[in-house]
C-alpha positions in Angstrom: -7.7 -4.7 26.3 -8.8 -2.3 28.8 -7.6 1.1 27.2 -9.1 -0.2 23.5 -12.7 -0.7 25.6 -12.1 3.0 27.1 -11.2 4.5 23.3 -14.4 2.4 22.0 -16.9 3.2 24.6 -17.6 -0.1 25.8 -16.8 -2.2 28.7 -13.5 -4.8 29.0 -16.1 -7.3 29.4 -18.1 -6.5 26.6 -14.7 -6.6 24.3 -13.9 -9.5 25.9 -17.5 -10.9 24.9 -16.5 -10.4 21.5 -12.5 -11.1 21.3 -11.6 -13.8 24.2 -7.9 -12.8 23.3 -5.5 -9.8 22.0 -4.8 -12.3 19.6 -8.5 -12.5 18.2 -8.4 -8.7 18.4 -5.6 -8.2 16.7 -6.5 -10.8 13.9 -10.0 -9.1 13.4 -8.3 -5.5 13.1 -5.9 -7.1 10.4 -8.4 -9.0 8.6 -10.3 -5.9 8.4 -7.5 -3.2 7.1 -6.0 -6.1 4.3 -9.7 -6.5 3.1 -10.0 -3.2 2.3 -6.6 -2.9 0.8 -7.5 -6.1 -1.0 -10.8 -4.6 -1.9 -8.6 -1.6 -3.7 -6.3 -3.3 -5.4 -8.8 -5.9 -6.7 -12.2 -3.7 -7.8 -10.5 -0.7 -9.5 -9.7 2.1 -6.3 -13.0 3.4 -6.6 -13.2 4.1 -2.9 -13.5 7.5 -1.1 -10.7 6.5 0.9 -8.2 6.2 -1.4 -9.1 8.6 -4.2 -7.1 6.5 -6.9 -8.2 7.3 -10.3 -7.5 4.4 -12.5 -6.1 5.6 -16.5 -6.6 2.6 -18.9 -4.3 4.6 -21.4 -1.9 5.5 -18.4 -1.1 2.0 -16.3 1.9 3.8 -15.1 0.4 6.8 -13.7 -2.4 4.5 -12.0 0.5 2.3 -10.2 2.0 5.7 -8.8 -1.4 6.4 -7.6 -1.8 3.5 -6.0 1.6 3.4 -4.1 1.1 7.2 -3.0 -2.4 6.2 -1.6 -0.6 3.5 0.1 2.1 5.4 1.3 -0.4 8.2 2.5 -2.1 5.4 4.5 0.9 4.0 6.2 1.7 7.8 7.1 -2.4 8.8 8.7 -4.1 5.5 9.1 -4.1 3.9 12.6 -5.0 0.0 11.3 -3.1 0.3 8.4 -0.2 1.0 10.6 -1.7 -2.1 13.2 -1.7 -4.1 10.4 2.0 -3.2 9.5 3.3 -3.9 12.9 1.3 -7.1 13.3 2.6 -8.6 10.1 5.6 -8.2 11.5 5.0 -9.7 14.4 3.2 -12.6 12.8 6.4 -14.4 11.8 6.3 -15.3 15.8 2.5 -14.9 16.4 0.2 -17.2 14.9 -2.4 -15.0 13.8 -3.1 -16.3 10.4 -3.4 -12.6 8.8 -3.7 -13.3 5.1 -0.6 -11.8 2.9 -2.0 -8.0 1.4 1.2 -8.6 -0.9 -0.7 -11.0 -3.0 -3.6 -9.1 -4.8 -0.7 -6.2 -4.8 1.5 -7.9 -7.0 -1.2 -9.2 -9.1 -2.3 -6.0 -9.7 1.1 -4.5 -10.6 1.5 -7.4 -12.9 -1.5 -6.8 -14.5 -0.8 -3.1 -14.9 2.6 -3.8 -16.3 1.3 -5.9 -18.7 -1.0 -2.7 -20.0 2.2 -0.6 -19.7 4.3 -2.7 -22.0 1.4 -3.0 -24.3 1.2 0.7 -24.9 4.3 1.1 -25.0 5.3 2.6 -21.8 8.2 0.1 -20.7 10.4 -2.0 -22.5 8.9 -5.2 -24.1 11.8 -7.5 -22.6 10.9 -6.7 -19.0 9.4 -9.8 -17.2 6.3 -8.0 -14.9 5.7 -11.1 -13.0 9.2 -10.4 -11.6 9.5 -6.4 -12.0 5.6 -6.5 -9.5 7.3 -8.4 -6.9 10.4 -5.8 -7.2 7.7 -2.9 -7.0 5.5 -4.6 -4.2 9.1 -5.1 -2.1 10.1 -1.8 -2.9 6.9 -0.4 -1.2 7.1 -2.6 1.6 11.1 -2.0 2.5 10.3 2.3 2.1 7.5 1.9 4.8 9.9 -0.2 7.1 13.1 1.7 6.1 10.9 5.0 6.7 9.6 3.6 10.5 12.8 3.4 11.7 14.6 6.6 10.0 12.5 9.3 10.6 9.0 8.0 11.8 7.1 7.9 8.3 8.0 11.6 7.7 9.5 10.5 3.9 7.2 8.0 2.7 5.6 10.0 -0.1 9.2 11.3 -1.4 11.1 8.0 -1.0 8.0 6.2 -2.7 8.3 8.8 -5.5 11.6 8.6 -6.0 12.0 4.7 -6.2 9.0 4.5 -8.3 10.6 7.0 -10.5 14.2 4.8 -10.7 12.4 1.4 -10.7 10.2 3.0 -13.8 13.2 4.2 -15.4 15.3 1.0 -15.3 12.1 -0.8 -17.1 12.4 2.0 -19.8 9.6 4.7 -18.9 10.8 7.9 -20.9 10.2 10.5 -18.5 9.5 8.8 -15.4 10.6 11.9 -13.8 8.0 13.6 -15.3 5.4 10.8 -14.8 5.8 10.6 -11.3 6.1 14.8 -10.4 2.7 15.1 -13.0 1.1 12.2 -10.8 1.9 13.8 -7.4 0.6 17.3 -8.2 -2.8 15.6 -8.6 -5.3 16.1 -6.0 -5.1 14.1 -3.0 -2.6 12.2 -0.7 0.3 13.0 -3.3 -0.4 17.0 -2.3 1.6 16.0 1.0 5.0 16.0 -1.5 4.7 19.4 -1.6 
């Protein structure tokens, strides 16, 4: 608690004023980061500090979007990493963080929904299922990626599953869809 009142200017007792515990602490800084991803994934991404750009005739391209900006915050942003690490812990900690995977999943859904309705993926794909397959995806690169090589891969190994996961629900060109995607301005430039 000490070094956090050090990197926040204040005093251990002042911290300690406003978190009795690490446990509070911790809790607070998850709440925070998973509202904000919440926030994202329910109101449309129109936040500076993800830059998504939402296509209604593209669902596809906006679910790349998405998962790069989440990827690119698992790879430079410190609470979003907390968070990470402290939902893992929570399966021993009783922290009661809320599950980020929710609104995620509902979201995918929903944008699966628009993609089979323009056409963009097979009509005999379930999305209910297919958005938990996305959302597990995401989650198993960032932990597969922490332990292999310290986030360095998160864009390309996001990319590329995206692009097989797209392709197995019948996206022509998912190839395509997903290199067209990443040379878009913002955290996808890191691919290159």
């Amino acid at each position: 608690m000490g070094a956090i009142a050090d990197s926040l200017g204040m005093t251990k007792g002042a911290l300690g004023y406003h978190f009795a515990t690490k446990e509070l602490l911790a809790q607070a800084v998850a709440n925070e980061a998973l509202h904000e991803m919440s926030d994202i994934a329910s109101q449309g991404f129109d936040t500076a500090a993800t830059a998504v750009v939402v296509s209604p005739d593209d669902p596809l391209a906006t679910i790349v979007r998405f998962a790069l900006s989440v990827g690119y915050r698992y790879i430079h942003d410190v609470p979003t990493r907390a968070v990470n690490r402290l939902l893992d812990e929570s399966i021993h900690l009783p922290l009661g963080i809320p599950a980020p995977y929710v609104d995620w999943i509902q979201l995918a859904e929903h944008l699966l929904r628009q993609a089979i309705a323009l056409g963009q993926l097979h009509n005999t794909i379930d999305p209910a299922k297919q958005a938990v397959t996305l959302v597990a995806g995401m989650t198993g690169i960032q932990r597969l990626s922490e332990l292999l090589d310290e986030r360095d891969l998160v864009l390309e190994r996001v990319a590329e599953m995206l692009t097989v996961v797209f392709s197995g629900m019948g996206a022509a060109n998912a190839n395509d869809l997903v290199g067209r995607v990443a040379a878009e301005p913002g955290p996808a430039q890191l691919l290159r």
